[in-house]
C-alpha positions, 0 to 999 in steps of 0.5 A: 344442316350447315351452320353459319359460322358466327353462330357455330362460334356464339354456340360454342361459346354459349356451350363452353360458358355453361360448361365451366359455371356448372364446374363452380356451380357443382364445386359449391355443392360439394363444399356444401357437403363437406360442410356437413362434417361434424368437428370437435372444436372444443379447445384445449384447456390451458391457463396461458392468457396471452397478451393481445393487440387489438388493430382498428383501421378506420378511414372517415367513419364518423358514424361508428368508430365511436361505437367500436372502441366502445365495443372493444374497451368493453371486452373482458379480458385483463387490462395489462393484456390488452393493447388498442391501437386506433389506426386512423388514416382518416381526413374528415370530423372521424379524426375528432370523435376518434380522439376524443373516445380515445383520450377519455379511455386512455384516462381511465387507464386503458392502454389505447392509442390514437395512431396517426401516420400522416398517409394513406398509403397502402390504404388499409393493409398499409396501416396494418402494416405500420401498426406491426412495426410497434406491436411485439404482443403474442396475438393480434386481433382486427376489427373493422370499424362497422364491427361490434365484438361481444364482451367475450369475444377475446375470453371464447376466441383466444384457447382456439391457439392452444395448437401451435401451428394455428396461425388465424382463427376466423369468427362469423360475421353477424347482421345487426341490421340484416332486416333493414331491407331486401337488400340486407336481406340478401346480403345476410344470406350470401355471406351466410352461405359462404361462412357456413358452406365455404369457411366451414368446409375448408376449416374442416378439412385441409383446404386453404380458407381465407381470413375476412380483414376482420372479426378474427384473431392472428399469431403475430409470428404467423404474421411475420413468418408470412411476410407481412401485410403486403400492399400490392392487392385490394383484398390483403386479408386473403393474401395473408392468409393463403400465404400463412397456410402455404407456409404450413399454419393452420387457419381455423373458422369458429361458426359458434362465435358470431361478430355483429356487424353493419351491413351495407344499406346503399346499393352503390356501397355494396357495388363498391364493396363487391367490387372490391372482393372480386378484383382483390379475388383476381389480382391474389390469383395472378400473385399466388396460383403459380406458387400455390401450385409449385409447392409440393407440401400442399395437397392436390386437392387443395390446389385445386379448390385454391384455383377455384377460390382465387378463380370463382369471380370469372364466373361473372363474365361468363354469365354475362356471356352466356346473356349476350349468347343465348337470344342470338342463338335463340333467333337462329333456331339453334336448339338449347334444350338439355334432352332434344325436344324436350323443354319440360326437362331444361327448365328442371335442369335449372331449377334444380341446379340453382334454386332448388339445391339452394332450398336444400342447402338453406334447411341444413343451414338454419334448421327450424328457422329455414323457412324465413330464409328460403323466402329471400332466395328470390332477392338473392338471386335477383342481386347475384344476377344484378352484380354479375355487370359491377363484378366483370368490370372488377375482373377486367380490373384486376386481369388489365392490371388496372390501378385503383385505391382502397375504396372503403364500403361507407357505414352509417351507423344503421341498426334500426329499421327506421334509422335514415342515411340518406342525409349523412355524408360519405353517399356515393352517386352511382358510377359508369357500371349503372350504364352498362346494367341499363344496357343489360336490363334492355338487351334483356327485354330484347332478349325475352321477345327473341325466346317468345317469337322463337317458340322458346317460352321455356327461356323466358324465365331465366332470362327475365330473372337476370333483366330483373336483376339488372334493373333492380341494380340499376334502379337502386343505383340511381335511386340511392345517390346523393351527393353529401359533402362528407366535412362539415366545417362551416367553410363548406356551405350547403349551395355545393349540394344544393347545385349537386342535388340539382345536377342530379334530379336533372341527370335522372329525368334526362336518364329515364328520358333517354331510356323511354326513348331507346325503349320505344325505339327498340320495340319500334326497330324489332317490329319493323326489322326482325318482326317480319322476318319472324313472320316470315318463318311463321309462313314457311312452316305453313307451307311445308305443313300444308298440301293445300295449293290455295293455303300454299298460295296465300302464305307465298303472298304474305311472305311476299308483302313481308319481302317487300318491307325488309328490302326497303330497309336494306341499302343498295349493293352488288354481290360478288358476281356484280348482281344487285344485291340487298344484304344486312350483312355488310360486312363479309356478305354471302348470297345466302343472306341477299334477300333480292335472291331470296325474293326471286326464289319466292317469285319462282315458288308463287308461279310453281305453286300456280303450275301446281293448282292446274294438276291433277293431285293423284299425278306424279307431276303433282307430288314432285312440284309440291316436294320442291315446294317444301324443299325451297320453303326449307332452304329460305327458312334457314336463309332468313334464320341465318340473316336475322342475327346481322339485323340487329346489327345494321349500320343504322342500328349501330349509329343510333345505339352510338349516339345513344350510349353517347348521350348517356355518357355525357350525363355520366360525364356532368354528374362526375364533373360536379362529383369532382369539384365536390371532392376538390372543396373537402381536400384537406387545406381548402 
């Protein structure tokens, strides 16, 4: 049959979307495998004890920098040795308590600096940066300021460089608050997955991996040899190191030695954070790929996995795609089912693909333990599927070439499960983004009706698992927001937050107002627009699986009820021919889409089907009439499948989702008015 050429082009995108996330998906897998490569990383021994600097960039983290210089004052290694350098480009109370610890370890005869260079700019790799200007020791080690290295860290790390073409060796990250909530929980298990998968495998082999920005040591020439830190991306530790192994150093990951770390516990500073990473990904591809791929001495497989590394972010996008696609194509019939007829089969081709080779991987991963941790897959799907908005918007970010600062992910000094950080500054209020997973979560509802009353069941379960997602984000977003001055000089007074708060309660109750009310509008238009339409689908397979004129007759009549209410929601026009013509499609209009035809053809079919009843059943006359029955019920089905996609998008659906999103953005624009004077009051000088 002929397919309308709009759906012919969602399919194909639909199809090409499937496509390529199956090749990262697949290339995950086999990182998975290579991963299970047994390697000797026992170093050599040698009585070389190198002297080492140790960089800590902080930005107003007033919560844990003390911990950290703690941590780093407390390693073992010998003191004539061990610089530390404070890179503190902090503008709030971080800037007292850094020098205070400071001050009292530098008594104690520690070599320890408090580096202030009276700009942010660069942001984190700018101070990096800075700090290697007056650093002339053999390694350099990083921490962020969330990060708290064991005493043994530097004694256990540093035989790793008994090679003297390794450049970085890379430690794991630890959780030291990974069952503070599902969030955490979630969160652990990713960046499990992708030290002890990804990292693991690329070590192994002679791939490229990547450096984190911390818990990890540097050979200050593989730094210079490099070219630096460079300011130009978000995620300048993976830069640096794609550019070190591109020179022929050799980068290492050590799974054995594990840095605690805080995670994230407020939705809006994950986003930020994987905001962060996904643009950063984008923006070293556009710097790198070409020159990655013009060097002759990398292998081709290590191109190829480099694109893929560089790359893998644009899988968000897809997804979203895909989401936006799949009810379209759903509500024209289109078959999706991985073997025809067969739906059985497509949905153990999705559990197999995702979380059943996830099981798998998580065994090997945490042997014994595996159990405990297959239970947050769940969590972490639903949170892959919840960033996949906050991720695209960064992709578009980076491929605009859209300028934005470092925006660092706020740490709060949460280790217990009790510990709060609702009533501590540097809380984010959620952003523009939460707009869009709103939109997603109800297009989903959407979405799922259109699998239902298009006998596509099957579906249901993988989109709900992304409308979930979405809402969950989404409601963690809005949910997690506070407004907190981050100073806390007696000239900043409380009423800015108390007015803020306000603000807030206020926003929130108007957002759920506006969400209700969409809802209800939604399921209203979908009864009254694309309902009957279904229906009258419905009616057409009763025909053509009947040869009954009286069941016939009575399908025709409720078709024709049905008829009667879509016409009187579409507006007045004229075909091509100057006929009247009532059509969803308003724009570029065919007449296979004019329901005024489409009546008429039922009107002709209603009187044939009275011709019909007054034949004998055993003639020819009998048999021919009730085959031009089903031939036109065919024909009208395809018609109104072919129309049910421009339902959606009528004048009049377009105007209020217009209005809709307005008012949503109206909201979004006091909430960042108020963000805005807050963030004038705490500029320095005020």
């Amino acid at each position: 049959m002929t397919v309308n050429p709009f759906i012919q082009f969602v399919f194909d995108l639909f199809i090409v979307s499937a496509v390529i996330i199956t090749a990262y998906t697949c290339n995950f897998y086999y990182l998975a495998y290579l991963s299970r490569r047994r390697k000797d990383s026992t170093p050599t021994t040698s009585s070389w004890i190198p002297s080492v600097t140790i960089h800590l960039p902080i930005y107003n983290e007033k919560y844990v920098a003390e911990r950290l210089v703690d941590a780093v004052c407390a390693l073992d290694y010998p003191r004539e040795k061990m610089r530390i350098m404070v890179l503190d480009d902090s503008d709030d109370d971080t800037v007292q308590v850094v020098g205070k610890t400071v001050a009292q370890y530098a008594r104690r005869g520690f070599q320890i600096e408090h580096v202030r260079r009276g700009t942010r700019h660069g942001y984190k790799a700018g101070a990096l940066k800075h700090a290697m200007s007056t650093t002339d020791t053999d390694l350099v080690a990083i921490f962020d300021a969330d990060f708290i290295p064991p005493e043994w860290f530097l004694k256990r790390a540093i035989p790793h460089f008994s090679r003297p073409d390794i450049g970085m060796v890379q430690c794991r990250w630890g959780h030291v608050n990974e069952n503070y909530s599902a969030l955490t929980q979630a969160q652990a298990l990713s960046l499990d997955m992708h030290f002890l998968i990804e990292q693991k495998a690329k070590s192994n082999s002679h791939l490229f991996m990547n450096f984190n920005g911390t818990a990890g040591i540097w050979r200050r020439d593989c730094i210079e040899n490099s070219g630096g830190w460079h300011v130009a991306t978000l995620v300048e530790d993976l830069d640096l190191s794609y550019r070190a192994q591109m020179n022929g150093w050799k980068c290492v990951f050590l799974p054995d030695i594990v840095v605690d770390a805080e995670l994230p516990v407020q939705m809006n500073a994950a986003k930020r954070q994987q905001f962060r990473w996904a643009k950063g990904s984008i923006q070293c591809a556009i710097k790198l790929l070409a020159d990655i791929m013009m060097r002759r001495r990398v292998a081709i497989e290590a191109k190829i996995q480099a694109f893929i590394q560089l790359t893998r972010h644009i899988v968000y996008p897809l997804i979203l795609v895909q989401f936006l696609a799949l009810p379209v194509l759903l509500a024209a019939q289109i078959n999706l089912y991985v073997v025809s007829l067969v739906p059985a089969l497509t949905i153990a081709t999705y559990f197999a693909m995702g979380p059943g080779a996830f099981v798998m991987i998580i065994q090997r991963m945490y042997g014994q333990s595996w159990k405990s941790k297959a239970k947050i897959l769940p969590a972490l799907l639903v949170y892959n599927a919840g960033m996949s908005v906050n991720n695209t918007v960064a992709v578009f970010d980076a491929v605009l070439s859209k300028k934005s600062e470092f925006l660092r992910t706020p740490k709060y000094g949460i280790v217990a499960k009790g510990d709060d950080w609702r009533n501590k500054a540097y809380n984010l209020p959620f952003t523009q983004t939460t707009l869009l997973e709103i939109f997603f979560g109800v297009y989903g509802v959407m979405a799922i009706f259109a699998a239902i009353f298009s006998n596509n069941p099957v579906f249901v379960p993988i989109i709900a698992l992304q409308t979930v997602g979405f809402f969950y984000i989404a409601s963690m977003s809005l949910s997690h927001t506070r407004f907190k001055r981050n100073k806390s000089s007696p000239i900043h007074a409380d009423s800015g937050e108390r007015m803020a708060r306000v603000t807030y309660k206020l926003a929130l109750a108007g957002i759920a107002g506006i969400i209700v009310f969409g809802g209800y509008m939604a399921i209203s238009g979908y009864d009254s627009d694309i309902y009957p339409l279904d229906r009258m689908r419905g009616h057409m397979d009763g025909i053509r699986g009947s040869s009954d004129p009286a069941t016939i007759r009575a399908h025709l009549v409720a078709i024709q009820a049905d008829m009667e209410l879509v016409l009187a929601k579409l507006p007045e026009g004229v075909n091509k021919a100057g006929a009247p013509s009532k059509n969803p499609v308003w724009l570029f209009p065919n007449d296979s889409t004019n329901f005024l035809r489409m009546k008429g053809d039922v009107d002709i079919m209603l009187a044939g089907i009275e011709k019909i009843s007054a034949i004998p059943r055993d003639s020819s006359a009998y048999h021919t009439g009730m085959l031009d029955i089903s031939a036109r019920a065919l024909t009208l089905d395809l018609n109104i499948t072919d129309a049910t996609p421009y339902m959606y998008v009528s004048i009049a659906n377009i105007i209020f989702s217009t209005i809709w999103i307005a008012a949503i953005l109206g909201i979004f624009a006091a909430l960042k008015h108020k963000k805005d004077q807050l963030q004038e009051a705490d500029a320095p000088g005020v």
